[in-house]
Backbone as JSON Lines, residues from 0, in Angstrom:
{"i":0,"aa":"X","n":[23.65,-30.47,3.16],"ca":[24.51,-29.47,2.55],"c":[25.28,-28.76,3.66]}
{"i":1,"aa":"X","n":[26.29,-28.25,3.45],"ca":[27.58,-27.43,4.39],"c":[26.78,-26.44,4.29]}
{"i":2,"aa":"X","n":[26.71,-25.88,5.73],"ca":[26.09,-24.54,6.15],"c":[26.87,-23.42,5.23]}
{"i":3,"aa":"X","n":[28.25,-23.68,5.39],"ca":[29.32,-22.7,4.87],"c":[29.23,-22.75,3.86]}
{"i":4,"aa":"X","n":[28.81,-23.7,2.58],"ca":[28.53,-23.47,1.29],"c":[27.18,-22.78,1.32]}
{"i":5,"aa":"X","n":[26.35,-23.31,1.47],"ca":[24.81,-22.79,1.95],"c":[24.66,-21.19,1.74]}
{"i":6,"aa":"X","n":[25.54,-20.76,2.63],"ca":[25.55,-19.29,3.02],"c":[26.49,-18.55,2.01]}
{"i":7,"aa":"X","n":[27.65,-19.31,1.3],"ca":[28.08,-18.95,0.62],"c":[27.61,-18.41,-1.09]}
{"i":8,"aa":"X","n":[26.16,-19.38,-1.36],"ca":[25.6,-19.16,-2.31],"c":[24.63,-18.18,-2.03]}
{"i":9,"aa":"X","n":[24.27,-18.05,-1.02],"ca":[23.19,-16.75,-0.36],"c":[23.77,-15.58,-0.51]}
{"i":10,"aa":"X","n":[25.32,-15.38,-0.67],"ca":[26.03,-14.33,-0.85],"c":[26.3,-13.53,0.71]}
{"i":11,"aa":"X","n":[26.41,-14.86,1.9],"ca":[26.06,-14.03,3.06],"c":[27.97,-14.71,3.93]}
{"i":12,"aa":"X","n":[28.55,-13.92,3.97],"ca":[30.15,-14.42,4.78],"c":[29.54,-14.98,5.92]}
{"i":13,"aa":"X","n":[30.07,-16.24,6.08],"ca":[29.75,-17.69,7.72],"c":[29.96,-16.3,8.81]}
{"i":14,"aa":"X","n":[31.22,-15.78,8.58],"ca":[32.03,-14.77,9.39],"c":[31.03,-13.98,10.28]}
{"i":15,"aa":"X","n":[29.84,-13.34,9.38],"ca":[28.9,-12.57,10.09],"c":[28.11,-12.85,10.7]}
{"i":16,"aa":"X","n":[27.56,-14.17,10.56],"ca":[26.51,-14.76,11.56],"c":[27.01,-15.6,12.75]}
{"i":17,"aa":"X","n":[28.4,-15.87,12.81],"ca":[29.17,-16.68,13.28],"c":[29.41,-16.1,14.53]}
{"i":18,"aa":"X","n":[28.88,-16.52,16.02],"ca":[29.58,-15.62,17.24],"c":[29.17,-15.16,17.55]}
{"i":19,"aa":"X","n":[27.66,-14.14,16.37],"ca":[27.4,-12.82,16.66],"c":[25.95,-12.77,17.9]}
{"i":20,"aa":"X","n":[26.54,-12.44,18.92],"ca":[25.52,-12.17,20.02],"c":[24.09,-11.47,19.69]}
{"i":21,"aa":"X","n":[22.66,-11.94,20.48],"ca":[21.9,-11.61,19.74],"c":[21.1,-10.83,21.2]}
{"i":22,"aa":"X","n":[20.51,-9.63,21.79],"ca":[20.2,-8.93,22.19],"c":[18.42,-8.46,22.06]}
{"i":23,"aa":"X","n":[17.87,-9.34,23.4],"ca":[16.67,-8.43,23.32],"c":[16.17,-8.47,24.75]}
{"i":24,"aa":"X","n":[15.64,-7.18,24.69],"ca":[14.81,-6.6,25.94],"c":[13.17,-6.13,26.52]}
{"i":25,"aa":"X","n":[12.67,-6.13,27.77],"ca":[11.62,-5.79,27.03],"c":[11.29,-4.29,26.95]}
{"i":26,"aa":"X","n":[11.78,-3.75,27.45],"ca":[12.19,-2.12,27.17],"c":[13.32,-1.61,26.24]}
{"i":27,"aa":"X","n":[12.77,-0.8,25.56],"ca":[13.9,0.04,24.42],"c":[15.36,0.48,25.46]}
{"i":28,"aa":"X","n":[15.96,0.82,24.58],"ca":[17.47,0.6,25.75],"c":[18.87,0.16,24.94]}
{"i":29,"aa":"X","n":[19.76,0.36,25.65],"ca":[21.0,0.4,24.75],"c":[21.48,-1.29,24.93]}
{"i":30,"aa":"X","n":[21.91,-1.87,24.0],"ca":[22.11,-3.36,24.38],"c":[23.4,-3.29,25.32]}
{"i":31,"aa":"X","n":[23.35,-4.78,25.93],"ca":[24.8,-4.55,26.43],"c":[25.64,-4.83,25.93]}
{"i":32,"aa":"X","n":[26.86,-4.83,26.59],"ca":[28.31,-4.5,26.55],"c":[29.03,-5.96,25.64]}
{"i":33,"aa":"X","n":[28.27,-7.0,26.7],"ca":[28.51,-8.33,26.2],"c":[27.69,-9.47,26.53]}
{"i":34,"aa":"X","n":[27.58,-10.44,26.34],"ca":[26.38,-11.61,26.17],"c":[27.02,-12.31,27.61]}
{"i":35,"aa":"X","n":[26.23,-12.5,28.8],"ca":[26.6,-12.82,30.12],"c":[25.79,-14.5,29.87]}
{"i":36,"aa":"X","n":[26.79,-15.43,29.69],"ca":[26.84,-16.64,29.44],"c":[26.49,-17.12,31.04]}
{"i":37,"aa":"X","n":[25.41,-18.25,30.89],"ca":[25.14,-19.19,32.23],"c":[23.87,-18.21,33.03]}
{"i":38,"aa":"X","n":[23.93,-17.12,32.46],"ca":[23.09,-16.36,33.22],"c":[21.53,-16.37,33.13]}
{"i":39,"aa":"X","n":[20.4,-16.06,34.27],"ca":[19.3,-16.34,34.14],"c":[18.65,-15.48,33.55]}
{"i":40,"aa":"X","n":[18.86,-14.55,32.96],"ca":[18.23,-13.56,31.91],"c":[17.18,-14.01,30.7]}
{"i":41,"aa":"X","n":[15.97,-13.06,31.1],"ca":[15.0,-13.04,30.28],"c":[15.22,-12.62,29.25]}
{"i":42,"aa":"X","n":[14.37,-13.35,27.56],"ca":[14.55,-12.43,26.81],"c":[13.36,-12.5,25.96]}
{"i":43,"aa":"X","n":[12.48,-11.63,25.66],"ca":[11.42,-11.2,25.04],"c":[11.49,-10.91,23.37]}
{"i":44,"aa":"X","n":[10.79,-11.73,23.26],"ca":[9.98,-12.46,21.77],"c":[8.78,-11.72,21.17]}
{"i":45,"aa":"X","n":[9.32,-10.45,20.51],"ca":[8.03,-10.21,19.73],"c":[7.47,-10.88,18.47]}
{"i":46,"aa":"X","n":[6.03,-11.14,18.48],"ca":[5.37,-11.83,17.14],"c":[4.78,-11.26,16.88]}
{"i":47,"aa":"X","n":[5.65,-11.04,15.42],"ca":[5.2,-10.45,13.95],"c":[3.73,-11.27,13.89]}
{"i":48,"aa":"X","n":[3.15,-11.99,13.84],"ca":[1.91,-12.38,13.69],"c":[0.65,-11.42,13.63]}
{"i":49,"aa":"X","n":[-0.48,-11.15,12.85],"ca":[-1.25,-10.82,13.23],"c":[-1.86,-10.78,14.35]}
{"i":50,"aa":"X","n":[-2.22,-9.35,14.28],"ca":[-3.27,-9.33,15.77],"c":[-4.45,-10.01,15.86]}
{"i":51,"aa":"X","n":[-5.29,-10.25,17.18],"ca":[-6.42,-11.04,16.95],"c":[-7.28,-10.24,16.55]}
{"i":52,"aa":"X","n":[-7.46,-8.78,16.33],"ca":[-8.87,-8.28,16.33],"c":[-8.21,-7.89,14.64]}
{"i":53,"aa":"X","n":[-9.19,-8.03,13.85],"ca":[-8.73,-7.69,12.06],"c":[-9.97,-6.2,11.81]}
{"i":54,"aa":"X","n":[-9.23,-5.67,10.82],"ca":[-9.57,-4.4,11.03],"c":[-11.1,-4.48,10.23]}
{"i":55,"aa":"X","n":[-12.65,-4.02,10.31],"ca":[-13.18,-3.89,9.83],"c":[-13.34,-3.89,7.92]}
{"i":56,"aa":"X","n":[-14.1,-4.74,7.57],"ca":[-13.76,-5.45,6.33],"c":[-15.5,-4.76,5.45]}
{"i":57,"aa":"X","n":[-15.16,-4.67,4.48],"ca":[-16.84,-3.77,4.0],"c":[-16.54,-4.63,2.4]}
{"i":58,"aa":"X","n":[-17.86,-5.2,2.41],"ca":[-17.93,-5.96,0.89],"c":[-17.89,-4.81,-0.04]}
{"i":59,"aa":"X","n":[-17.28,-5.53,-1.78],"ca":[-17.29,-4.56,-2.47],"c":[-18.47,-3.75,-3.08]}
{"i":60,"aa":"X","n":[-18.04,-3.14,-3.71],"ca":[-19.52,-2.27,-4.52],"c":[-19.61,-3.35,-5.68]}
{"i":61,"aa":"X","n":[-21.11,-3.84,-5.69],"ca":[-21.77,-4.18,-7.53],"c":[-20.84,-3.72,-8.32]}
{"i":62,"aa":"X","n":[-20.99,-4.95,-9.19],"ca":[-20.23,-4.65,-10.59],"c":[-21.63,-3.16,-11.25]}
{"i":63,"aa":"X","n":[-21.05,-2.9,-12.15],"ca":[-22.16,-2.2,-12.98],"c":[-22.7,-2.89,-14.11]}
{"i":64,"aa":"X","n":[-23.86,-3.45,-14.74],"ca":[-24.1,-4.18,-15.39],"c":[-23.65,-3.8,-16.69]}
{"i":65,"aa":"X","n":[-23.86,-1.84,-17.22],"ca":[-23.4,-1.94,-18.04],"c":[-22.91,-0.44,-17.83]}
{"i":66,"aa":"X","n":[-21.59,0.29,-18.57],"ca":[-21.71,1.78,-18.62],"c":[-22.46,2.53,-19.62]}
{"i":67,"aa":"X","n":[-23.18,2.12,-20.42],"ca":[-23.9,2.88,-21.26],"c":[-25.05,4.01,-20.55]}
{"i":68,"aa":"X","n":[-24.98,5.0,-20.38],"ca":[-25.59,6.49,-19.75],"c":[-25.04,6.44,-18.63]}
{"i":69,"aa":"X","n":[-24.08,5.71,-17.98],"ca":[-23.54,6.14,-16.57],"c":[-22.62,7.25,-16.7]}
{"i":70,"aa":"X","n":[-22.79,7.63,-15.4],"ca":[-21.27,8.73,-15.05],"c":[-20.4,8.59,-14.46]}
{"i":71,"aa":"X","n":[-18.52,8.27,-14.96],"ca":[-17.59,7.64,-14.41],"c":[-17.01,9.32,-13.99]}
{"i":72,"aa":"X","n":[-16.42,8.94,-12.9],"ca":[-15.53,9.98,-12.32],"c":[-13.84,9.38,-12.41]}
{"i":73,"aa":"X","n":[-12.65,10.04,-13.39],"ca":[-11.53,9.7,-13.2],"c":[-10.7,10.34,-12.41]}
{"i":74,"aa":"X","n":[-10.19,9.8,-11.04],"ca":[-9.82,10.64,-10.29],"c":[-8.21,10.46,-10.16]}
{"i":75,"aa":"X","n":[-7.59,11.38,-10.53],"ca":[-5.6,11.11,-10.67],"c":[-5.71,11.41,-9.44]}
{"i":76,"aa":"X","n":[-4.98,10.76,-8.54],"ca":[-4.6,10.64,-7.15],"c":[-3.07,11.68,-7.04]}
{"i":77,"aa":"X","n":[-2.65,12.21,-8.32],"ca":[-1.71,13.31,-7.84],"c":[-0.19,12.55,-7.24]}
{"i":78,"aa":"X","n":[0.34,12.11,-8.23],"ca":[1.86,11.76,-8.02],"c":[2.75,12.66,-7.88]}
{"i":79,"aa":"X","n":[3.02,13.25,-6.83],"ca":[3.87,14.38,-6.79],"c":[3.45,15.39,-8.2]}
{"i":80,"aa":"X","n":[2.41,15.83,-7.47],"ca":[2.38,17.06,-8.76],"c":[2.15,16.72,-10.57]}
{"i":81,"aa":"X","n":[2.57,15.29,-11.07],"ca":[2.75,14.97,-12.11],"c":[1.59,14.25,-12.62]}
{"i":82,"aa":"X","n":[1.51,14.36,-13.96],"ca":[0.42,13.42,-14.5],"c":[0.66,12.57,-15.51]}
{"i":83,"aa":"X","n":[0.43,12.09,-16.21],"ca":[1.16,11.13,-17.66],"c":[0.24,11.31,-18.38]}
{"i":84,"aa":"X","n":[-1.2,12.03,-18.39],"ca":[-1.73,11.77,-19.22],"c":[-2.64,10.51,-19.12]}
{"i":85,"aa":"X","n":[-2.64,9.16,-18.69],"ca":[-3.25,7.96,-18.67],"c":[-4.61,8.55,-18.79]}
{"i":86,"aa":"X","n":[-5.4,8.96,-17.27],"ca":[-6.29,9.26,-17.64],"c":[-6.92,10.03,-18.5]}
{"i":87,"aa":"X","n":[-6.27,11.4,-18.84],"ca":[-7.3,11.88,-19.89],"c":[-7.28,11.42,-21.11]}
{"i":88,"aa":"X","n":[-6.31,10.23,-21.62],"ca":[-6.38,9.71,-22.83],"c":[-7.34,8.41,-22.19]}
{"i":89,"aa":"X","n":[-7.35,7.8,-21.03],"ca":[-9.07,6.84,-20.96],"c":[-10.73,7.91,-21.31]}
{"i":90,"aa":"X","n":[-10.22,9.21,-21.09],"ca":[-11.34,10.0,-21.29],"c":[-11.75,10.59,-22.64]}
{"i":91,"aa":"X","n":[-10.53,10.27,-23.63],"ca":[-10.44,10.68,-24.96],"c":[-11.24,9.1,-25.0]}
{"i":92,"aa":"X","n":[-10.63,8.17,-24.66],"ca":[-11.05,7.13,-25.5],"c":[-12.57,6.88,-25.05]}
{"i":93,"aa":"X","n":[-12.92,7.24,-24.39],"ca":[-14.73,6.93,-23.49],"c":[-15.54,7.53,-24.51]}
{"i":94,"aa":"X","n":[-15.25,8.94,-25.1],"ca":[-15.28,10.35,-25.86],"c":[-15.34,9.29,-27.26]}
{"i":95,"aa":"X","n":[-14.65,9.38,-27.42],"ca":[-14.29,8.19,-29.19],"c":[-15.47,7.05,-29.13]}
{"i":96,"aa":"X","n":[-15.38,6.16,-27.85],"ca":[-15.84,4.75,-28.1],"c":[-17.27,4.66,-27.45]}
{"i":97,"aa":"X","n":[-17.17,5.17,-26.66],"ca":[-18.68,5.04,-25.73],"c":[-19.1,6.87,-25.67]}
{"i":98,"aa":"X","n":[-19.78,7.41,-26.14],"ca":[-19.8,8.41,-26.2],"c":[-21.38,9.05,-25.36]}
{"i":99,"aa":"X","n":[-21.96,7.93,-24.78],"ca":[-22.97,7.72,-23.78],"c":[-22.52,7.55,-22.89]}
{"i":100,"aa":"X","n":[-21.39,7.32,-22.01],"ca":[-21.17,7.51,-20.42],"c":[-20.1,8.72,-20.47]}
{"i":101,"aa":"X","n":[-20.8,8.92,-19.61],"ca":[-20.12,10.77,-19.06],"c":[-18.94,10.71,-18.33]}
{"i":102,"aa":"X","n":[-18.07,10.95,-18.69],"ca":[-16.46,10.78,-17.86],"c":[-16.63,12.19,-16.98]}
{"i":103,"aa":"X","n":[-16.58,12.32,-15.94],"ca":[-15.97,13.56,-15.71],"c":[-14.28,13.37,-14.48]}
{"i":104,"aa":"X","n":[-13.57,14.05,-14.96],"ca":[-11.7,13.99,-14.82],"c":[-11.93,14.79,-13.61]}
{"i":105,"aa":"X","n":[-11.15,14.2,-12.73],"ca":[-10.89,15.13,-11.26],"c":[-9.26,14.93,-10.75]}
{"i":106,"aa":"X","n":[-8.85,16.39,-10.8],"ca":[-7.53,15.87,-9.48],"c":[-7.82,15.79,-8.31]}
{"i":107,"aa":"X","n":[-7.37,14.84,-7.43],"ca":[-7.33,14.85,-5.55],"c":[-6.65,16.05,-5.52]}
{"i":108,"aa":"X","n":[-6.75,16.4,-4.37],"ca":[-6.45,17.14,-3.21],"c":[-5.18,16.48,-2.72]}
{"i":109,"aa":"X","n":[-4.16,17.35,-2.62],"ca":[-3.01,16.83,-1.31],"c":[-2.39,16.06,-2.72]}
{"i":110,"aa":"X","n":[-1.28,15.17,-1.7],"ca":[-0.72,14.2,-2.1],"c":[-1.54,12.69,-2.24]}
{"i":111,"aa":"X","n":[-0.62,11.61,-2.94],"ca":[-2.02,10.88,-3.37],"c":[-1.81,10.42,-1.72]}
{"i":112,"aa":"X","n":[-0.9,10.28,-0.92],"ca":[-1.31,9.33,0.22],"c":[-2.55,10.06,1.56]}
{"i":113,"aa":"X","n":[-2.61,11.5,0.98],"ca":[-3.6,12.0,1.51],"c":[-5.16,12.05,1.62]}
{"i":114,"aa":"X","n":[-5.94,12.13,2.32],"ca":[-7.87,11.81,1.54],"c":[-8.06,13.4,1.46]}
{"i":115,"aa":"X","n":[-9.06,12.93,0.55],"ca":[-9.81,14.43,0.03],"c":[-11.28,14.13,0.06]}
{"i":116,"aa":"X","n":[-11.4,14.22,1.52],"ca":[-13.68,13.58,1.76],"c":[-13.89,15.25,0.39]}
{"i":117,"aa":"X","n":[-13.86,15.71,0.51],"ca":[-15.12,16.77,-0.28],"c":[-15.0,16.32,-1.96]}
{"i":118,"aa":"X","n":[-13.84,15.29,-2.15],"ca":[-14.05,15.2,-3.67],"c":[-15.13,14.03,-3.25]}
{"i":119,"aa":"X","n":[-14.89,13.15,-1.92],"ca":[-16.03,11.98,-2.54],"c":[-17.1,12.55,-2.24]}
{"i":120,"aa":"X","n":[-17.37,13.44,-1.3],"ca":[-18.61,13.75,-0.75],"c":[-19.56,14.19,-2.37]}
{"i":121,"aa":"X","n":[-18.55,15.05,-2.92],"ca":[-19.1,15.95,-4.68],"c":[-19.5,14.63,-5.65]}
{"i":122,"aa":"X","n":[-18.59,13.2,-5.39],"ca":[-18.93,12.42,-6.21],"c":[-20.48,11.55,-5.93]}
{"i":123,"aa":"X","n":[-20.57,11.58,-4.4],"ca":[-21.29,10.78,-3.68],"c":[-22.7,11.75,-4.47]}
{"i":124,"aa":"X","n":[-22.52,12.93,-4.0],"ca":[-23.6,13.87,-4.28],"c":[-24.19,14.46,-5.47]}
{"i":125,"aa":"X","n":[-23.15,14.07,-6.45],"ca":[-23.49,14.31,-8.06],"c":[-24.15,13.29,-8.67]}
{"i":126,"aa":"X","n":[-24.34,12.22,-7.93],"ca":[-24.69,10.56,-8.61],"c":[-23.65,10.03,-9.69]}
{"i":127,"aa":"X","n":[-22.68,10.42,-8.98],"ca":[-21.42,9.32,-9.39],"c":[-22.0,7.7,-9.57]}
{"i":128,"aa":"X","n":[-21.75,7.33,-10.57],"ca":[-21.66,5.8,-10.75],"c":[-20.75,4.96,-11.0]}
{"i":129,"aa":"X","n":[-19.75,5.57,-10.64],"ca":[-18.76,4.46,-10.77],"c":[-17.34,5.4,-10.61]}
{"i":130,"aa":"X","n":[-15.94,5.39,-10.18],"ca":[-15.09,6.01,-9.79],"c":[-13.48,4.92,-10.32]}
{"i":131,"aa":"X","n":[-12.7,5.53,-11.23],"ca":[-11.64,4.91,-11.87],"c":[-10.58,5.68,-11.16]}
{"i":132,"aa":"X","n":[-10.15,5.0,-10.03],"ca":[-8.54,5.81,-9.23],"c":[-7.37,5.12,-9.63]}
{"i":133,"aa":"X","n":[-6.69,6.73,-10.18],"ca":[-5.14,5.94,-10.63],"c":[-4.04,6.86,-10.29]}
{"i":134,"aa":"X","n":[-2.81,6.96,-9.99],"ca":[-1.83,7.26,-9.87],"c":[-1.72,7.93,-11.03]}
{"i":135,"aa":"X","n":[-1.75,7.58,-12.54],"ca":[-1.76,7.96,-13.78],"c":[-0.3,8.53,-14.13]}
{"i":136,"aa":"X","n":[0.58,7.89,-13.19],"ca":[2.18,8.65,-13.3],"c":[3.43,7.59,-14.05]}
């Protein structure tokens, strides 16, 4: 296939990739001026690749065999301030359908991309059995 059609269906003009000098260093720095043709210049290759060391990996928690007398904690992780409702209508419906496992509804702390240890520490320490995290937005 023609490169120039190729690129043309990519929605990308030949024009822009065509010529265009390509610039790297191994220090941050302003590129240069112009591409010094014939010349012995290094140029440094970073790889996107994973690193070799992978970050500590922790198997999951047990399924629960069943929720009948357990205690679920629903925790809205706090979407900017907002809620939809999701969870406390899973807590209406727990209330309606299973009326033997104990929901108890929690907001996080902060924003959701923030941690809040004292809600898990309260869940850890109440005998939480099980924890449903949602955005709920």
């Amino acid at each position: 296939m023609d490169r120039r059609k190729m690129l043309a269906l990519l929605g990308v003009s030949p024009a822009l990739v065509a010529g265009t000098p390509s610039f790297a260093s191994a220090s941050p720095g302003p590129a240069p001026a112009a591409a010094s043709s014939g010349s012995n210049d290094l140029v440094t290759v970073m790889n996107p690749g994973i690193a070799t060391k992978y970050a500590l990996r922790k198997p999951l928690a047990p399924r629960l065999h069943t929720l009948e007398g357990k205690k679920i904690y629903l925790v809205d992780t706090d979407w900017d301030g907002q809620t939809s409702g999701v969870l406390q209508e899973m807590q209406a419906w727990f209330a309606q359908r299973m009326p033997s496992v104990k929901i108890v509804y929690k907001m996080k702390r902060g924003m959701f991309t923030t941690d809040d240890p004292g809600l898990w520490k309260e869940i850890a320490a109440s005998g939480g059995d099980g924890v449903i995290i949602g955005v709920a937005g």
